[in-house]
N, CA, C, O and CB atoms as a CASP TS submission, in Angstrom:
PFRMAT TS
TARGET T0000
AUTHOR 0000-0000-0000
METHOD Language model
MODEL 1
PARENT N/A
ATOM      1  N   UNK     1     106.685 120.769  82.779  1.00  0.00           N
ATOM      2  CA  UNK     1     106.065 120.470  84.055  1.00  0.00           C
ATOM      3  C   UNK     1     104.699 119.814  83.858  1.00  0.00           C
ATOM      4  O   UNK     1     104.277 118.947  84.623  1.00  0.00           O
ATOM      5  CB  UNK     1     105.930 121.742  84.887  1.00  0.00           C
ATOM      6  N   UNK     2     103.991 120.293  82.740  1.00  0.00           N
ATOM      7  CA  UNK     2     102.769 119.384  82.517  1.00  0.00           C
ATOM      8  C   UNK     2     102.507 117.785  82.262  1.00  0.00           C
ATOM      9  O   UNK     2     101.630 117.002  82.628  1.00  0.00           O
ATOM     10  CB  UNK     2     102.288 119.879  81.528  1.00  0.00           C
ATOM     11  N   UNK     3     103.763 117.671  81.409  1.00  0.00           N
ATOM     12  CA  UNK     3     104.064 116.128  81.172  1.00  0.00           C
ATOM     13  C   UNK     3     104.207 115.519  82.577  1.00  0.00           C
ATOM     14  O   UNK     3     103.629 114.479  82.891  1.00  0.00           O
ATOM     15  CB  UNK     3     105.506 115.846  80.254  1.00  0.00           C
ATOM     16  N   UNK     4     105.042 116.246  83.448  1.00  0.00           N
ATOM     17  CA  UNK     4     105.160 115.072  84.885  1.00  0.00           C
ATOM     18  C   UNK     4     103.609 114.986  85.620  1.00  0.00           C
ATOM     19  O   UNK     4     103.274 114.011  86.294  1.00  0.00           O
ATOM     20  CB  UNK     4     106.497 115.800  86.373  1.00  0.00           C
ATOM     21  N   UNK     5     102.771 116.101  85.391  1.00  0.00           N
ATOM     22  CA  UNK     5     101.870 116.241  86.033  1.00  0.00           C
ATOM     23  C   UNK     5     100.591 115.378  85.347  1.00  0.00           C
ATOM     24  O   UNK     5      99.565 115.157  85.990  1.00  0.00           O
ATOM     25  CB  UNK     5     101.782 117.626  86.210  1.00  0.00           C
ATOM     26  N   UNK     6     100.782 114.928  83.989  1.00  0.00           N
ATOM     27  CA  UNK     6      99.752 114.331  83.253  1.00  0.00           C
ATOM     28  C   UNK     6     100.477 112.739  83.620  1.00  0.00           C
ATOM     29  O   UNK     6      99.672 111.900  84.024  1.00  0.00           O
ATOM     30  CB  UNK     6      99.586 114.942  81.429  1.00  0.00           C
ATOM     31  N   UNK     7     101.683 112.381  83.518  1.00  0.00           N
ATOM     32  CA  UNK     7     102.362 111.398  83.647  1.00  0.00           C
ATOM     33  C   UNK     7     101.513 110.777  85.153  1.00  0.00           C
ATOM     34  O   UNK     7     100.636 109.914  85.183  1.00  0.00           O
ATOM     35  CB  UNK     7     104.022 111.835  83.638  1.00  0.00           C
ATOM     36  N   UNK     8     102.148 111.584  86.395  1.00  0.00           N
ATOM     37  CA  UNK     8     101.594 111.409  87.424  1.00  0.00           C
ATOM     38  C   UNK     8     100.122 110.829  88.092  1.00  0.00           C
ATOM     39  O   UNK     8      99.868 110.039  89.001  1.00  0.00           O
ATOM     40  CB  UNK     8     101.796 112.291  87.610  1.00  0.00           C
ATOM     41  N   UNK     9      99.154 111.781  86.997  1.00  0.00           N
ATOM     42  CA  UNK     9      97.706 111.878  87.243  1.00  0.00           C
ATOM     43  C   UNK     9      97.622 109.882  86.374  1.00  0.00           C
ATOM     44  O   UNK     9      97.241 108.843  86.913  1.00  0.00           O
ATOM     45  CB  UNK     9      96.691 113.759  86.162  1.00  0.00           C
ATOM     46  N   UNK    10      98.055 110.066  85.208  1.00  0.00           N
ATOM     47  CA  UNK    10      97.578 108.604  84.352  1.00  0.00           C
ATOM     48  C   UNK    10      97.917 107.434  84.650  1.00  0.00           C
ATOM     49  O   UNK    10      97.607 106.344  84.169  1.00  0.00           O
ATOM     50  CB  UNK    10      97.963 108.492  83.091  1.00  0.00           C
ATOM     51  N   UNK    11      98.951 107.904  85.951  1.00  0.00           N
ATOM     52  CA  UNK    11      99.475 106.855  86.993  1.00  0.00           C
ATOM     53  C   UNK    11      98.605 106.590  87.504  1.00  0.00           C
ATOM     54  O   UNK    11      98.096 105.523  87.161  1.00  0.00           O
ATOM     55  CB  UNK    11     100.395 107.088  87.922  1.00  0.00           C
ATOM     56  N   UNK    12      98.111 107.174  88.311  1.00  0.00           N
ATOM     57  CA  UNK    12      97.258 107.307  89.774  1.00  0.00           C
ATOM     58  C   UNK    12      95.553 106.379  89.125  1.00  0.00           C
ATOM     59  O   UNK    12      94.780 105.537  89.583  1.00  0.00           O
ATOM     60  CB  UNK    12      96.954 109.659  90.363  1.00  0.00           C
ATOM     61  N   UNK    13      95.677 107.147  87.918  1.00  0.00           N
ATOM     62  CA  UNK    13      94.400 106.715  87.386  1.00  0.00           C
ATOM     63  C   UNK    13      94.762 104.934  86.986  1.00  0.00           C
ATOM     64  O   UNK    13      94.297 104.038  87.691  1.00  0.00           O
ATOM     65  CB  UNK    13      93.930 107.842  85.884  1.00  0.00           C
ATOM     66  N   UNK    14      95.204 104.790  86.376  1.00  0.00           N
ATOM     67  CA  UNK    14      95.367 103.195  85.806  1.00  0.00           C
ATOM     68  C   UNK    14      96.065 102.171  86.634  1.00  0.00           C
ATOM     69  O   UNK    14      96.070 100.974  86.346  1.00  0.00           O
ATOM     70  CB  UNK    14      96.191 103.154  84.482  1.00  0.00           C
ATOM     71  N   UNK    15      96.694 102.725  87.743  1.00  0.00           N
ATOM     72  CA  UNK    15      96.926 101.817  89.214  1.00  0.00           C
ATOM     73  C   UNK    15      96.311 102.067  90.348  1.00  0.00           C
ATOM     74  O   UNK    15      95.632 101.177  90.861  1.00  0.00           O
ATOM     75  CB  UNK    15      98.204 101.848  89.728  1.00  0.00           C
ATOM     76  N   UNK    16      96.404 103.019  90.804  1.00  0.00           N
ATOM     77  CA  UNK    16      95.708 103.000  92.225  1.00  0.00           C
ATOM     78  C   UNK    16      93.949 102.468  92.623  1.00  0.00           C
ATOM     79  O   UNK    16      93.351 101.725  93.401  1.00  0.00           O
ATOM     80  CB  UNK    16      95.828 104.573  92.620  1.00  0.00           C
ATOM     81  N   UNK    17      93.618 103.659  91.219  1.00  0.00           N
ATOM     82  CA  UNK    17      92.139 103.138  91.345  1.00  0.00           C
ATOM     83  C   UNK    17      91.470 102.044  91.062  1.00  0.00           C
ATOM     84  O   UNK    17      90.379 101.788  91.572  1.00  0.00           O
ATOM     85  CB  UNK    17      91.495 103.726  90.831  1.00  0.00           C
ATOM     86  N   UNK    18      92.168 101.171  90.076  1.00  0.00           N
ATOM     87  CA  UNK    18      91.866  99.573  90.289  1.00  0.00           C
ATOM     88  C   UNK    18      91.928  98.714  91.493  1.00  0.00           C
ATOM     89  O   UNK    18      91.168  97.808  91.835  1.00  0.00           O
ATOM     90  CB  UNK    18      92.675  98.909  89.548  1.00  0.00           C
ATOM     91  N   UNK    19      92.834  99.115  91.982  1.00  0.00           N
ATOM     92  CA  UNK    19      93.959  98.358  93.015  1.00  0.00           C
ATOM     93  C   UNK    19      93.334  99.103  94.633  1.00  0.00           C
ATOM     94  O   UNK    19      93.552  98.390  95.612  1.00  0.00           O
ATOM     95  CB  UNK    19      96.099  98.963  92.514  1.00  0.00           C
ATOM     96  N   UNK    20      92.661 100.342  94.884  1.00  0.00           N
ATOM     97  CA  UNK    20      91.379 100.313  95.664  1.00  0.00           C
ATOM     98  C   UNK    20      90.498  99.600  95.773  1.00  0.00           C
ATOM     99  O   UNK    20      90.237  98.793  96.665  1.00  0.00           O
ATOM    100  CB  UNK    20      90.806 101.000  95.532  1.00  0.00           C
ATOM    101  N   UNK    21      89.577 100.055  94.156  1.00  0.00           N
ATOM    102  CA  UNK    21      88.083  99.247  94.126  1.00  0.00           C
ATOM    103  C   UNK    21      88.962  97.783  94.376  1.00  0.00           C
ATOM    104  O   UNK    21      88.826  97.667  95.593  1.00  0.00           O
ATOM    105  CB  UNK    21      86.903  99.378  92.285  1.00  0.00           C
ATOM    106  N   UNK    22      89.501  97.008  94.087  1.00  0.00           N
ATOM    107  CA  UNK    22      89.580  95.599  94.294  1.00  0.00           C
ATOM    108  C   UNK    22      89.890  95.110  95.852  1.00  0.00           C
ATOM    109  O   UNK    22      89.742  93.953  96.248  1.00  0.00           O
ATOM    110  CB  UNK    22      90.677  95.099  93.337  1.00  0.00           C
ATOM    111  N   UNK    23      90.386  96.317  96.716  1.00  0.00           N
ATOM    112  CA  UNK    23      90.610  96.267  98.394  1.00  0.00           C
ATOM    113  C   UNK    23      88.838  96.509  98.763  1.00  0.00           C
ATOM    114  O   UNK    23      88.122  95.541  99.018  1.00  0.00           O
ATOM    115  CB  UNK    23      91.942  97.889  99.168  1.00  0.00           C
ATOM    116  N   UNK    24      88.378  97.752  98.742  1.00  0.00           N
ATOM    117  CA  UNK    24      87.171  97.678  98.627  1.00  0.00           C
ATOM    118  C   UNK    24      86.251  96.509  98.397  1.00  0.00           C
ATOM    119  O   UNK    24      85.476  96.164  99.289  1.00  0.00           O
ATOM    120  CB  UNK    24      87.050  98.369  97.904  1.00  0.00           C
ATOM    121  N   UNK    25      86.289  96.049  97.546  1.00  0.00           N
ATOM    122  CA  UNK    25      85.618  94.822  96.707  1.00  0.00           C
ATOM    123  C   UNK    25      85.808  93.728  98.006  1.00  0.00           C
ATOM    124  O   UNK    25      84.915  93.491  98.819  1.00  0.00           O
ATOM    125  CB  UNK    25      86.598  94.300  94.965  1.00  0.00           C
ATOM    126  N   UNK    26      86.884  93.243  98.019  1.00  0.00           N
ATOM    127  CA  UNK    26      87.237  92.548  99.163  1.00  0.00           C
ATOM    128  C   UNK    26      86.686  92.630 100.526  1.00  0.00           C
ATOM    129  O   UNK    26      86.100  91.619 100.916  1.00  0.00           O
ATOM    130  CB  UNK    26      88.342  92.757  99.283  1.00  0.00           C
ATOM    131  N   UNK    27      86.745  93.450 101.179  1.00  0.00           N
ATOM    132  CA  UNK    27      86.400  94.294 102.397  1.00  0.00           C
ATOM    133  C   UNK    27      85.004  93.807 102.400  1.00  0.00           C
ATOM    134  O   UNK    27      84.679  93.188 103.413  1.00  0.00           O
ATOM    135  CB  UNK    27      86.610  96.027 102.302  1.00  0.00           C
ATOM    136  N   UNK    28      83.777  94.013 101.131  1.00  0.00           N
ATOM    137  CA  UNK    28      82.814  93.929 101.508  1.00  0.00           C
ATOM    138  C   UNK    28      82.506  92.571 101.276  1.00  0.00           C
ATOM    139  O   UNK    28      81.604  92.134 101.991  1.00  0.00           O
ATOM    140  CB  UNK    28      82.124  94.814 101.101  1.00  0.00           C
ATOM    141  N   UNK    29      83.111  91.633 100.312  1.00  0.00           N
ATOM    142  CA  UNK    29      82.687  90.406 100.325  1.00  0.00           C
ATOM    143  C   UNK    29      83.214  89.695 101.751  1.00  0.00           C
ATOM    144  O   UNK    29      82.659  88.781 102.361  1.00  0.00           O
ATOM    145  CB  UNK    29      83.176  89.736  99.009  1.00  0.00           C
ATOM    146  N   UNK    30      84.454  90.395 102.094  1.00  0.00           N
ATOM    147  CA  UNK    30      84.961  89.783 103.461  1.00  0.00           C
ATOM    148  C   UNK    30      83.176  89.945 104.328  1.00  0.00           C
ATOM    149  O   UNK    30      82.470  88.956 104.522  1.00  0.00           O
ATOM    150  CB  UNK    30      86.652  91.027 104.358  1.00  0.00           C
ATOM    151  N   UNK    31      82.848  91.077 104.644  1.00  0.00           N
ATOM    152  CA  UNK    31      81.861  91.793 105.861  1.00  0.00           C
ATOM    153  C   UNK    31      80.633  91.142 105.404  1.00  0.00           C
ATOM    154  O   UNK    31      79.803  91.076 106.311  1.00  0.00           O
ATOM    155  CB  UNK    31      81.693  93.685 105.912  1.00  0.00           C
ATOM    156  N   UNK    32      80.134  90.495 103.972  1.00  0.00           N
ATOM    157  CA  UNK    32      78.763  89.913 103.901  1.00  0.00           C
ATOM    158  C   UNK    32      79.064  88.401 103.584  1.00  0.00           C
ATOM    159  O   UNK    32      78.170  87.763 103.029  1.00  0.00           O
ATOM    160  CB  UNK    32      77.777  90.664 102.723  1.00  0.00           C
ATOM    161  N   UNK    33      80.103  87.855 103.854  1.00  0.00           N
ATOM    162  CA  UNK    33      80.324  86.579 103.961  1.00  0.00           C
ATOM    163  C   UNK    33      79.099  85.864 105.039  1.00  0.00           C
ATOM    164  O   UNK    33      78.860  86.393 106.125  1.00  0.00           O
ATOM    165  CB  UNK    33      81.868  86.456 104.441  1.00  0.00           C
ATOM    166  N   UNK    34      78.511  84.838 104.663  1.00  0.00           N
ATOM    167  CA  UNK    34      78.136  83.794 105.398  1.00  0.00           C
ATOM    168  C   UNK    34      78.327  83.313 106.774  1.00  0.00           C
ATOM    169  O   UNK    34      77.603  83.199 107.764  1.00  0.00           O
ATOM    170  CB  UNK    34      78.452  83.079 104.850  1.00  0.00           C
ATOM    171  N   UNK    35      79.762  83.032 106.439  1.00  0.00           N
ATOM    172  CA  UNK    35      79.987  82.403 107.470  1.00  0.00           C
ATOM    173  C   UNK    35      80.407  83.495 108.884  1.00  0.00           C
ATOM    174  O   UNK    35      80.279  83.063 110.029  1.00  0.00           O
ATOM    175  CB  UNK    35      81.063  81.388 106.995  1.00  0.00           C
ATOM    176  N   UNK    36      80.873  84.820 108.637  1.00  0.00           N
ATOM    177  CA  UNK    36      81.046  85.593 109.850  1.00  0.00           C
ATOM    178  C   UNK    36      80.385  86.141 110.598  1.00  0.00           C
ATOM    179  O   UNK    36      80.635  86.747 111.639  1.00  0.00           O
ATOM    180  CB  UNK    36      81.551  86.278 109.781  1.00  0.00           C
ATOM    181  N   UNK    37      78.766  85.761 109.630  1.00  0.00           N
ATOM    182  CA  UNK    37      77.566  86.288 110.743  1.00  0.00           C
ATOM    183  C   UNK    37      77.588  86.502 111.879  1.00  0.00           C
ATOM    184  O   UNK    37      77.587  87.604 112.427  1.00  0.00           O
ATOM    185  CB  UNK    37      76.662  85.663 110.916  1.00  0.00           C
ATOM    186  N   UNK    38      77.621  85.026 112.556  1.00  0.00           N
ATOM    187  CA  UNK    38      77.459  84.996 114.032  1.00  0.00           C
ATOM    188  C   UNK    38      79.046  85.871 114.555  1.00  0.00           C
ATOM    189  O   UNK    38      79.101  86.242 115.728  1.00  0.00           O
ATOM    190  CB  UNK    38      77.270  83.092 114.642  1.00  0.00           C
ATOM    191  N   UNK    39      79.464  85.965 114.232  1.00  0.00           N
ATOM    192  CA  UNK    39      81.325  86.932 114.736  1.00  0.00           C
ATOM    193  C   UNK    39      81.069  88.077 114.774  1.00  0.00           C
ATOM    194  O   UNK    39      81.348  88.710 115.793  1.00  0.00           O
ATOM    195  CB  UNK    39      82.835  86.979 113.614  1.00  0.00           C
ATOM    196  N   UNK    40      80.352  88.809 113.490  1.00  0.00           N
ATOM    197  CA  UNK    40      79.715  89.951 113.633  1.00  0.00           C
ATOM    198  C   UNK    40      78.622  90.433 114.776  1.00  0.00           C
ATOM    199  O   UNK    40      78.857  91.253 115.663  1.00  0.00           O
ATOM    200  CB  UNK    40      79.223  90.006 112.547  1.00  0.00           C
ATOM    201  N   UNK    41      77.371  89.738 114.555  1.00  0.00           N
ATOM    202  CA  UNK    41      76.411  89.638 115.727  1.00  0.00           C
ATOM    203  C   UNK    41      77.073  89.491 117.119  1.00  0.00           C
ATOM    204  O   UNK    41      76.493  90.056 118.046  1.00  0.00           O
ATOM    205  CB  UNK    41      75.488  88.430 115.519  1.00  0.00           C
ATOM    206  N   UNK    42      78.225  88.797 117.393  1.00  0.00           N
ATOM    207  CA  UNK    42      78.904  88.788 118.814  1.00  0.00           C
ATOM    208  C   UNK    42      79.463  90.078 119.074  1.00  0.00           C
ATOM    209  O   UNK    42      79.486  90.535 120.217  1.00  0.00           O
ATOM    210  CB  UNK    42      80.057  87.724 118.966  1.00  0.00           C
ATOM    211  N   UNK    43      79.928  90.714 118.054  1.00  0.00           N
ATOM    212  CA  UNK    43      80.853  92.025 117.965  1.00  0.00           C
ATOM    213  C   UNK    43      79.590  93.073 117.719  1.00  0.00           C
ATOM    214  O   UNK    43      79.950  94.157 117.259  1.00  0.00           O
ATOM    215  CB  UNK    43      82.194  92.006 116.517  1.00  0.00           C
ATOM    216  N   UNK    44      78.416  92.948 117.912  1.00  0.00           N
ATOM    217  CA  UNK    44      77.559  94.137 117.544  1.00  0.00           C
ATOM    218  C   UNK    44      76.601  94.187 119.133  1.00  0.00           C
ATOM    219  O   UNK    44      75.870  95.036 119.645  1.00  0.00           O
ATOM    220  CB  UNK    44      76.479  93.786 115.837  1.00  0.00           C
ATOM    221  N   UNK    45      76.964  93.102 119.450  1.00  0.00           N
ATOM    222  CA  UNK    45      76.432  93.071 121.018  1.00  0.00           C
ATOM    223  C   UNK    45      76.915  93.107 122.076  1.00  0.00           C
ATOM    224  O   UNK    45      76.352  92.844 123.139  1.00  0.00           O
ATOM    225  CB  UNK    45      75.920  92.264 121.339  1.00  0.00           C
ATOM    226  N   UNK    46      78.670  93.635 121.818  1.00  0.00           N
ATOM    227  CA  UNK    46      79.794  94.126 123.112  1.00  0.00           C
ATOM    228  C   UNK    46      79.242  94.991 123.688  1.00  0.00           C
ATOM    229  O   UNK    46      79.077  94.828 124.897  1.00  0.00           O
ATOM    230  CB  UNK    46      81.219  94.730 122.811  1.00  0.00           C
ATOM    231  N   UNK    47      78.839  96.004 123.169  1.00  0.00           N
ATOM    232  CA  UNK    47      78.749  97.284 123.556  1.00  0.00           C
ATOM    233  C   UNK    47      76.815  98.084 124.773  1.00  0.00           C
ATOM    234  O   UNK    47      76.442  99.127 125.309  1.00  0.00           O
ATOM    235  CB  UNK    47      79.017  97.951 121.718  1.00  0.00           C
ATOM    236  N   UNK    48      76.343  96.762 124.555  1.00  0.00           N
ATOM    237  CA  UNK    48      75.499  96.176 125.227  1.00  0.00           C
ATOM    238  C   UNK    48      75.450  95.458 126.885  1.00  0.00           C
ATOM    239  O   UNK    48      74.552  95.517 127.725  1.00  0.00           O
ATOM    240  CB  UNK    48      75.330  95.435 124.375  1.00  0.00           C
ATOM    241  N   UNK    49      76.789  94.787 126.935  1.00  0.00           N
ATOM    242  CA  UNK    49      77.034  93.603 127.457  1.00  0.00           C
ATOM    243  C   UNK    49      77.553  94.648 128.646  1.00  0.00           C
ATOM    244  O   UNK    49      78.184  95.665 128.356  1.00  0.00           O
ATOM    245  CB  UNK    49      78.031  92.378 126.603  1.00  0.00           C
ATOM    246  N   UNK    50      77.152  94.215 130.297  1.00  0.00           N
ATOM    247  CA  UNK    50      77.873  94.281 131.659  1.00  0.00           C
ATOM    248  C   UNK    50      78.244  93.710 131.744  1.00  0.00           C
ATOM    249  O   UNK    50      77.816  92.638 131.316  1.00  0.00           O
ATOM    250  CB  UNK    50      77.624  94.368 132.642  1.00  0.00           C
ATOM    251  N   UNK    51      79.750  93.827 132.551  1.00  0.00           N
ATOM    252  CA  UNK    51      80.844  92.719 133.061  1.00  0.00           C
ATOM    253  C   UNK    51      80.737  93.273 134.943  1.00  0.00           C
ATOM    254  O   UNK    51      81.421  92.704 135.794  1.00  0.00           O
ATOM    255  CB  UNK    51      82.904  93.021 132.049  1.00  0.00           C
TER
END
């Protein structure tokens, strides 16, 4: 039972957690991109705004 459980864990470790940080990674270069400034700033001032 230890082997499936070390098997399991060295899984998790040498795929998943790469394959996060690199979604992660993404996510934030997506959110400090340049160009979405002003998209952001429109979307940070909804909640402001009367209709």
């Amino acid at each position: 039972m230890k082997a499936v459980e070390n098997l399991a864990s060295s899984f998790v470790v040498s795929l998943w957690t790469p394959l996060f940080v690199g979604i992660f990674m993404a996510i934030v270069v997506y959110a400090l991109w340049p160009g979405n400034k002003r998209r952001f700033d429109s979307a940070a001032r909804l909640p402001l705004c009367r209709d």
